[in-house]
N, C-alpha and C positions, 0 to 999 in steps of 0.2 A: 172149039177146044173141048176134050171129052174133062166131064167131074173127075176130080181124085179126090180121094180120102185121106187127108196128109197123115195122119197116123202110117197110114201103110206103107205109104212111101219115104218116110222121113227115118232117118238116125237118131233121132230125138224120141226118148221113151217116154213113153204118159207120166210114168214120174216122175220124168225132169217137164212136164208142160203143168203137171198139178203143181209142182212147184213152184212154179213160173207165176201162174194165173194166182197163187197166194201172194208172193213177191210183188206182182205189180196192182196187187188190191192193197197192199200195205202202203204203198207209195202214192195211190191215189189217197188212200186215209188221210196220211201225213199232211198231203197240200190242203187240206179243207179242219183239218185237227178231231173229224171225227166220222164216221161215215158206218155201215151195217157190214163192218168186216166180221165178226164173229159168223155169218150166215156163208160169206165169200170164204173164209177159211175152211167152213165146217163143207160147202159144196163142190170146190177146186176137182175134186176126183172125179164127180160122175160129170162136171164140165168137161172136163179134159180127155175123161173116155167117150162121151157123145160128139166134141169137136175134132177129137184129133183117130177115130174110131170108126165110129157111126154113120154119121150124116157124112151127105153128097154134095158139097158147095165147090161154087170159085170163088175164092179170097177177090180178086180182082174184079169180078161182078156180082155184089149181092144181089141184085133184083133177078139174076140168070132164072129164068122159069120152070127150068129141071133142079132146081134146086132142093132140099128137102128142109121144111122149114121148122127154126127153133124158139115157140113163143116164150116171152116171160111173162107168167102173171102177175107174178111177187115182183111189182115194179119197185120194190126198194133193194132188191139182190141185182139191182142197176150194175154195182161196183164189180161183183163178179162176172157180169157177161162184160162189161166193158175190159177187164184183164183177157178175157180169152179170146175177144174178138182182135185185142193188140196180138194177142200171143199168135193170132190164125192172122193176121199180112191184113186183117179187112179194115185195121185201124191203125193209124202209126205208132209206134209205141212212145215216141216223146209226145205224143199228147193227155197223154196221163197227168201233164205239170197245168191242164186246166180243169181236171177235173170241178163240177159244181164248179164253173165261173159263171160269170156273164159271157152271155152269146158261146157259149164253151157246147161241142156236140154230143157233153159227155156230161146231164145233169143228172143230180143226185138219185130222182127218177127217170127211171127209164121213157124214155120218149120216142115214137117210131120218126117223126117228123124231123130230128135230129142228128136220129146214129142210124149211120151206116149200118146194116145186117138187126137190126134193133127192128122184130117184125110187127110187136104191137105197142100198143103204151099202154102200159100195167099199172097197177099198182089200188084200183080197186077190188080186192081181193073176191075170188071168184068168177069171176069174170072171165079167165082167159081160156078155161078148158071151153066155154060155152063157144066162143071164136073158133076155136082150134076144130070143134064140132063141124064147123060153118065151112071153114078150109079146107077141112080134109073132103067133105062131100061135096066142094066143088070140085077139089084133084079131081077128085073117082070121076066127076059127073064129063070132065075136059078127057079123061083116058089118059090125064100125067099120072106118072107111078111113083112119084114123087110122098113123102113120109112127113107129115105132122106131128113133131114133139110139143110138147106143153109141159113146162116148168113150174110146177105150184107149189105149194108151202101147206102141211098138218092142218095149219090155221083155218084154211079154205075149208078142208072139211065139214067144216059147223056151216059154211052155206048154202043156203037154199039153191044157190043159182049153178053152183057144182052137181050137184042130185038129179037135177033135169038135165044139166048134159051129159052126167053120165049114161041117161036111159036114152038120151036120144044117139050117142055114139051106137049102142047096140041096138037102135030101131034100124039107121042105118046102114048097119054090117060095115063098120068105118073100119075094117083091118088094115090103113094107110094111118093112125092115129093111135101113138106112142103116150101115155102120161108118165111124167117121172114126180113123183110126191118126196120132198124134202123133208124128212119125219125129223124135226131137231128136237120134236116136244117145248118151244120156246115160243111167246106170244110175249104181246105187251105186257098184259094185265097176269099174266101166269102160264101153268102148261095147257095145252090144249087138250090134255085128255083129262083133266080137273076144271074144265068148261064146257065140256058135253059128253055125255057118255057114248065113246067112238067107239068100242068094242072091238074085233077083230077086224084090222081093215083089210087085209088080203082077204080073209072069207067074204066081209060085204060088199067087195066088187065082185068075186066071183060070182055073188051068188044074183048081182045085175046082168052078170054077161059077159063078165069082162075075162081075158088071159089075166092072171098076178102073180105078179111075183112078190117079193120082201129079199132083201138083203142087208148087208153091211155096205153105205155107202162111201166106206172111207179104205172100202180094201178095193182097189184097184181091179184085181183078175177077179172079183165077184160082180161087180161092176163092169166091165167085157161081157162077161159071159150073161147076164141077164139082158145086158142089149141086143146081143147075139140072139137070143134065145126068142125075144118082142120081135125081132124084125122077121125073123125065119119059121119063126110058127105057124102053122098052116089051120092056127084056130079064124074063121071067120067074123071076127067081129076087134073092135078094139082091144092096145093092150095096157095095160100098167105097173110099174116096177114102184114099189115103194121101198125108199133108201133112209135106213138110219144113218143119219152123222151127228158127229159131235160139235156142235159151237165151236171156231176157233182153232180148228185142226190145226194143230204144228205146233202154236204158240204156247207151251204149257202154263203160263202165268197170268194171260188169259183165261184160257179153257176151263180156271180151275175158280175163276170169279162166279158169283151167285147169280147174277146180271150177265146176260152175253145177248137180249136181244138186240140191244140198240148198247153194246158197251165202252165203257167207258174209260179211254187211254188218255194219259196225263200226258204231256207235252215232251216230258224227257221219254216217254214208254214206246213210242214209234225206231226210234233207234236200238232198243233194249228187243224189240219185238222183231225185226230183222234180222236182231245177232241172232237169237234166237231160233229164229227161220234158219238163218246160214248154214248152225250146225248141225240141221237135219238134211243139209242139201246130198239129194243122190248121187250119189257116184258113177 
């Protein structure tokens, strides 16, 4: 059975899936009473443009080996790939109601031994571009044409173990190795650019080796077109899009708290924060 791209094929627009993928990050929230929605609202767009866009999967076989694979390193934006692997057929969508249970396929952290299409277990921050390193140069080295995305978080940038794979993606001309960097500027302890001096980070990949780009990750056709642009480049060596979003997209009541790393919804605010969703829903 040949890959499709369900984007392509589908009557469903990316922003009724980015909508989706917020929708059913609200409803895993709900079951657990709290969970790292602000980061799943704030990346819904460029999930939704990479799942329903981008990448070459079968919903029906995740381990299919033409596949093109999507890591998470920021294993606590769990709740976001878990919404859009429901939304892509690779997960049921009534299983959202166990989200973090016991024995549940869907815990708080990402875990690959657990979920389906779930390709690493993240959530040691830095960590996953170093893998995604490892993966893409076995593709190349097997002759699959198959595409390595890595999903990282600003935060990462302050580690050491990000720096060394960046230089080792262009030792070896990984042009099969996509990173997409979630710029929210939000960490635990404060922003991430008031915790190391990052400087321009499109010039400092460039000037490793890397394609870069920088966008707005919460506008949909700027987000297309940078994907577009990573996968079709005929630079030889790795690429990277770095995506502004905002905390909490959609939800303005939210988005507009001081706190949105890990924030914090009151028990009646799950209901209020849905309606809220609704009446942005697309047309």
């Amino acid at each position: 059975m040949p890959a499709v791209r369900i984007g392509a094929a589908s009557n469903v627009s990316l922003e009724m899936r980015a909508w989706n993928i917020r929708r059913k990050a609200l409803l895993m929230g709900e079951v657990q009473g709290q969970g790292y929605i602000g980061q799943a609202l704030g990346i819904a767009d460029v999930l939704a443009a990479a799942y329903f866009h981008a990448l070459e999967y079968r919903p029906e076989d995740p381990e299919w080996e033409g596949r093109d694979r999507f890591l998470l390193s920021i294993g606590h934006y769990a709740i976001a790939l878990y919404a859009v692997l429901m939304e892509a057929g690779i997960l049921p969508e009534e299983e959202y109601e166990t989200y973090g249970m016991d024995d549940s396929r869907m815990p708080m952290s990402g875990m690959a031994s657990y979920t389906p299409g779930m390709e690493i277990t993240g959530g040691s921050l830095g960590q996953g571009l170093g893998i995604a390193v490892g993966m893409a140069l076995g593709l190349k080295r097997k002759g699959n044409p198959a595409f390595v995305y890595n999903l990282m978080s600003d935060g990462e940038l302050g580690e050491g173990s990000t720096w060394e794979a960046v230089m080792s993606g262009v030792q070896w001309k990984l042009n099969n190795l996509i990173c997409l960097v979630d710029f929210n500027n939000q960490q635990a302890d404060g922003k991430p650019t008031e915790a190391l001096a990052q400087g321009d980070e499109r010039q400092k990949w460039e000037a490793f080796g890397w394609h870069a780009q920088r966008v707005d990750g919460n506008d949909l056709e700027a987000v297309v077109t940078a994907l577009n642009v990573a996968r079709e480049t005929d630079h030889d060596g790795p690429r990277v899009i770095i995506f502004d979003t905002k905390m909490c997209k959609g939800v303005d009541f939210l988005e507009n708290r001081e706190i949105t790393h890990f924030v914090r919804v009151e028990p009646d605010e799950w209901a209020k924060a849905l309606a809220v969703l609704e009446k942005g829903k697309p047309q």
